[in-house]
N, C-alpha and C positions, 0 to 999 in steps of 0.2 A: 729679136735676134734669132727666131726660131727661123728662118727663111735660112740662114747661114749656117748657123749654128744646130740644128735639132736635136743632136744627141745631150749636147750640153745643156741644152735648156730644160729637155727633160730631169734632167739629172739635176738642175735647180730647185724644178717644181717638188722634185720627193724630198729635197732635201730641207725645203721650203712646208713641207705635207699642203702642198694648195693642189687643189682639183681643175680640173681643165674648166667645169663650169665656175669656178673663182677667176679664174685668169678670164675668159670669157666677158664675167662681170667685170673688173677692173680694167679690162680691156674699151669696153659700151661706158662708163663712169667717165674713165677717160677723154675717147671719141668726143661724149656728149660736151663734155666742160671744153676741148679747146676747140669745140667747133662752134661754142654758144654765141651770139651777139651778146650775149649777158655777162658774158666770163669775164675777167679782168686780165688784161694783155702784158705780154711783154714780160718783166721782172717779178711785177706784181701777180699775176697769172701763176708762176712757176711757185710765190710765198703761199700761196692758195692752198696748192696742194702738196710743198714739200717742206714748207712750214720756214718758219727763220733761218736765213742761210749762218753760219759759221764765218764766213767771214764774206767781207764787201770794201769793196775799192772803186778806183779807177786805174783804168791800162789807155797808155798814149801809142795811136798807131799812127803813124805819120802824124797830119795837123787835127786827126780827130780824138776826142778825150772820150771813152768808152767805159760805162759801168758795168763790173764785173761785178759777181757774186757767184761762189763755191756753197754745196750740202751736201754733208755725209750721209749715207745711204746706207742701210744695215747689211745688207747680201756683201756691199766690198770695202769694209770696215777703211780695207788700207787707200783708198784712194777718196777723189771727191768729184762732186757733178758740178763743174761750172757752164756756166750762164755768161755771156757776153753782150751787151745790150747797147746797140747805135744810139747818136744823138735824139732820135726821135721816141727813144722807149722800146722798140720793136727788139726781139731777141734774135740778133743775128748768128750766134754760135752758141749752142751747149755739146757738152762732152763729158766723161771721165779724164782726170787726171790725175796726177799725183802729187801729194804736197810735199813741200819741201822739195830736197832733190831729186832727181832721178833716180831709178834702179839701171842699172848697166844688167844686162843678160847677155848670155851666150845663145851663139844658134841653137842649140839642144835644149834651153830654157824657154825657147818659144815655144809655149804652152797657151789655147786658148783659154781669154780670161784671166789670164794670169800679166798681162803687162798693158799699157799705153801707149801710145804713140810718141810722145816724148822719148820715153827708155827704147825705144826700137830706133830713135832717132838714132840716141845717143851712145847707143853702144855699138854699131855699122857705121863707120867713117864712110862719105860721101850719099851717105841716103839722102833722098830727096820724098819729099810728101808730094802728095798728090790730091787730088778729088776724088771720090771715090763715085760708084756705077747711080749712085740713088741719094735721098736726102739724108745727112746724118752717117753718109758711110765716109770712108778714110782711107787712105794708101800709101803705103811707103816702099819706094823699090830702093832696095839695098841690094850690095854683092857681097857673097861668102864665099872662100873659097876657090875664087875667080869665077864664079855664078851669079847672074842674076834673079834675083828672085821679088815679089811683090806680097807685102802681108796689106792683108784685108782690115779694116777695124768697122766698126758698128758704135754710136756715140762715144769712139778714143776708146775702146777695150778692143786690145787686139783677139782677133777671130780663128786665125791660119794666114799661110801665106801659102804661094806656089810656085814657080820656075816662070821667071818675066815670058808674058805669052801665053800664059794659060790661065784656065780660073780656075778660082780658089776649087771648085764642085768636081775638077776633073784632077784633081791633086792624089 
């Protein structure tokens, strides 16, 4: 999220006391394991290294029956990392979300890292999502105001938004 984000991420790392050469390392750890031909794919892949998800289902999307599994993550106690995984095994969607219900926020509560994509849905009558610019990004253009505006997300944690038409870097 450092590409989006930079000031916030910093602000993680001290809060976190991890060094650029840790993140660096967890960074190569990373890299290594999902690019391994050895790695374990898919659902399996993600128990590897984030250990027994908290909870696991199925979610029906049209005629396909899809395996979902959600893991709490210590930096955002309040929400969780789901995992979305197609017939084949392959992990078609992960993200942040939130359990249970939504949070409703007001404009003035959009704070980065502080909400999802869901709660930005859900608190903007007629916002629509979108795809966002790269893999794992997100989009939601909603109006405030009688304004259009576009908030950016990064795996469902909302990042900023800005005035429909511009980006987020020129906000």
């Amino acid at each position: 999220m450092r590409d989006v984000n930079a000031p916030r991420v910093e602000e993680a790392l001290k809060e976190l006391h991890a060094s650029a050469a840790e993140v660096r390392a967890a960074q190569t750890q990373w890299t290594k394991m999902a690019y391994s031909a050895r790695a374990p794919r898919g659902l399996r892949g993600l128990r590897a290294v984030l250990g027994s998800p908290v909870s696991e289902g199925t979610a029906e999307f049209g005629a396909l029956s899809c395996k979902v599994a959600r893991w709490r993550l210590p930096y955002w106690p309040e929400l969780e990392f789901e995992a979305v995984a197609g017939p084949g095994g392959g992990v078609w969607h992960q993200w942040l979300v939130r359990p249970g219900e939504v949070r409703r926020v007001g404009f003035a509560e959009l704070v980065p890292w502080t909400c999802v994509v869901a709660d930005v849905v859900a608190s903007f009558p007629g916002a629509e999502q979108r795809e966002g610019a790269a893999p794992n990004h997100w989009a939601v253009d909603f109006s405030h105001e009688s304004r259009k505006y576009r908030a950016l997300f990064v795996y469902g944690l909302f990042q900023g938004f800005a005035p429909a038409g511009r980006n987020l870097a020129d906000a």
